[in-house]
Steps between C-alpha positions, in 0.01 A plus 500: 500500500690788336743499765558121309510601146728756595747308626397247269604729195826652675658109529377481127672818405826384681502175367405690134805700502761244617368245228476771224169451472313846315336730788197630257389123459473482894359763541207483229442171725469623810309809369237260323428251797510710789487876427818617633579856449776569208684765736638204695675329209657815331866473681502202370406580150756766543713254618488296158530800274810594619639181475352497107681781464830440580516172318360747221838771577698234528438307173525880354811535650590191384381559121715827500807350611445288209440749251815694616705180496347471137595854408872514603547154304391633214686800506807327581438289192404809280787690598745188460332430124611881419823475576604200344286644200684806437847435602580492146305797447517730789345789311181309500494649880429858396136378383473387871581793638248695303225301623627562857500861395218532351340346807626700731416839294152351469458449893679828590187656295270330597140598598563345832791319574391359831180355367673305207462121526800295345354172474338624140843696398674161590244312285535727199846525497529140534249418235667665271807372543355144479338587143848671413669209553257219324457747201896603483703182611283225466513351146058454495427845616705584205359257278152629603519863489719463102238262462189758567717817369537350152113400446421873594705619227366241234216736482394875449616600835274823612162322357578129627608619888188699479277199409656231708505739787099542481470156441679446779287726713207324413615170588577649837882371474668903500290540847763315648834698341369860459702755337582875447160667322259225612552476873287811599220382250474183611444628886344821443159358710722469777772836476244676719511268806895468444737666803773727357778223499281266277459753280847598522585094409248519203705802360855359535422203370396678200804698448728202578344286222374480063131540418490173274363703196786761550757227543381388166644890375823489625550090364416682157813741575670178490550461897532112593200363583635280704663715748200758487274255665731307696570878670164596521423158715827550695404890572107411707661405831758708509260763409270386805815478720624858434098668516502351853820623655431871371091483543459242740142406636367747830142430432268171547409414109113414465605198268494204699522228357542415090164371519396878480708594153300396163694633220322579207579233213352811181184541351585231256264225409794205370877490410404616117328822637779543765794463200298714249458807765855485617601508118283796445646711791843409381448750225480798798801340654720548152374841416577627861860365486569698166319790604728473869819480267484766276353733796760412765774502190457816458459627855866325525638700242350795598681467834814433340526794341407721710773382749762513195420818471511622894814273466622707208502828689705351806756283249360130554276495180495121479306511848151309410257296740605186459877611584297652804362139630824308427644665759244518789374140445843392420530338928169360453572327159877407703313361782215281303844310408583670164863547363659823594573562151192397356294742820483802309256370173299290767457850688398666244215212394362522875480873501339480137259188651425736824487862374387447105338172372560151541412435106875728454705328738382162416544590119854660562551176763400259163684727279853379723383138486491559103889624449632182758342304276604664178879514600555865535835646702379525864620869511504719170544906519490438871201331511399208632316285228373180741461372813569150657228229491535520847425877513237451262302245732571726818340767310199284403422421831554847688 
């Protein structure tokens, strides 16, 4: 009788696996009604996972050819846009190349190069680009960004950014664009369980964008609104983009799934509570930005002379620090697409940013807005009085 089932089963199992017919079903069957060891059916099963899996590679195969079809079309259409974009204006190209450069200097250092994944460089880069694009050339990202720039400065700048940002918080709406100062308190439960490169993400994108209450400082300098947050949206992929190709991700993160994250919304009870406490710390906010300014003022001018006076003793008394920066950021400011002419004061405002106090360059950066608006000479003494708009928005959103 077994000798029957056996050979029973085998002409099922043939007929099965010419007809396509699933293995495990057959052999749940056979198991049930006459008790026929599983050892006999596992070539079989074998047999049918194989085949699962190459339909499996070969649909993968066939989804990456895809892709790669996908991605040189869209290069070939990215690179063909650029061309015909800036034949009138080839100097538009330098900007390019800095990004290039600026990549490659990034993956040179990075923490390891052979680990870094360039899907989420590709994405950043790419994001930003896209924003860049709808906020710069299209007529209603420009619309929309004026638009939100001039109701910020209807109002008391430092106290109303520092109300409608808690309000914000509250409603949960800032959880999903986090900026600058608030990023690390928003995920402090989780920094512990964070690998190094998450970390390392959380911290770039911090330096790359504006806290929104310390935006509302440098609006009051009389920095476009407009521009300030349209370059503060523009800088969070390309922030993520850059974190990843010099810190990019050896460990397995013990986040999962977004199910896991539950940002904190404040302590707040309703909106009125929310807008009343961000009001109240706005008065912190103001007092630390004077008390930043007159300290780093005069930690500026102590520098300054002290190198006119080393520069006394050796003949080059006019030496001072930011005549110091304009020369060894004067490639970088070249490269981000800036004017040769127009390199050296843009220098000297990213060495001042980097070395001093963002409040000075950014007061010394509205301070060059002011005179192209009031009409003065462009050069006077030998000194450059202004800057392009075009500089001026570069500068905005390095």
């Amino acid at each position: 009788m077994t000798e029957q089932v056996t050979d029973s089963t085998c002409a099922l199992l043939v007929s099965a696996k010419a007809s396509g017919t699933p293995l495990t079903v057959l052999t749940h069957v056979t198991d049930s009604h006459h008790g026929v060891d599983n050892q006999a059916f596992e070539a079989p099963q074998e047999d049918n996972v194989s085949i699962t899996s190459s339909t499996n590679a070969t649909s993968e195969k066939g989804s990456g050819c895809t892709m790669r079809v996908f991605i040189v079309v869209v290069v070939v259409l990215l690179v063909t846009w650029i061309a015909v974009d800036t034949v009138q204006r080839p100097e538009q190209l330098i900007s390019l190349a800095g990004i290039c450069m600026f990549v490659l200097i990034s993956f040179i250092f990075s923490a390891h190069r052979s680990a870094v994944s360039w899907r989420p460089v590709v994405w950043g880069f790419g994001l930003q680009f896209c924003i860049g694009l709808f906020v710069i050339r299209t007529e209603p990202g420009l619309i929309a960004f004026q638009w939100l720039g001039e109701q910020v400065q209807a109002l008391p700048i430092v106290i109303f950014f520092s109300s409608v940002m808690s309000v914000l918080y509250f409603l949960g709406l800032m959880q999903w664009l986090i900026v600058k100062t608030e990023a690390p308190l928003l995920i402090r439960p989780y920094l512990k369980d964070m690998t190094k490169s998450e970390i390392h993400a959380v911290m770039t994108g911090g330096f790359a964008t504006i806290a929104g209450s310390v935006m509302g400082a440098f609006i009051s300098f009389g920095i476009d609104a407009s521009s300030l947050i349209s370059a503060s949206v523009m800088a969070a992929p390309c922030a993520l983009a850059i974190s990843k190709l010099v810190y990019p991700e050896t460990e397995e993160s013990s986040i999962k799934s977004e199910k896991e994250i539950k940002v904190s919304c404040g302590d707040e009870r309703n909106i009125l509570e929310a807008a009343s406490s961000g009001a109240s710390a706005s008065i912190g906010l103001v007092a630390n930005i004077a008390v930043n300014l007159i300290a780093f003022l005069a930690i500026l001018e102590f520098i300054n002379a002290a190198l006119t006076w080393l520069g006394g003793m050796v003949g080059y008394p006019s030496i001072s620090f930011q005549l110091i920066c304009s020369y060894v950021f004067m490639p970088v400011a070249f490269m981000m697409g800036i004017p040769y002419e127009e390199s050296f004061i843009v220098a000297e405002l990213i060495g001042t940013k980097l070395f001093l106090n963002e409040f000075l360059a950014y007061e010394k950066l509205a301070e060059l807005k002011k005179h192209r608006l009031d009409g003065l000479d462009e050069v006077i003494g030998g000194e450059r009085q202004w800057i392009s708009g075009s500089s001026l928005f570069l500068l905005w959103t390095a």
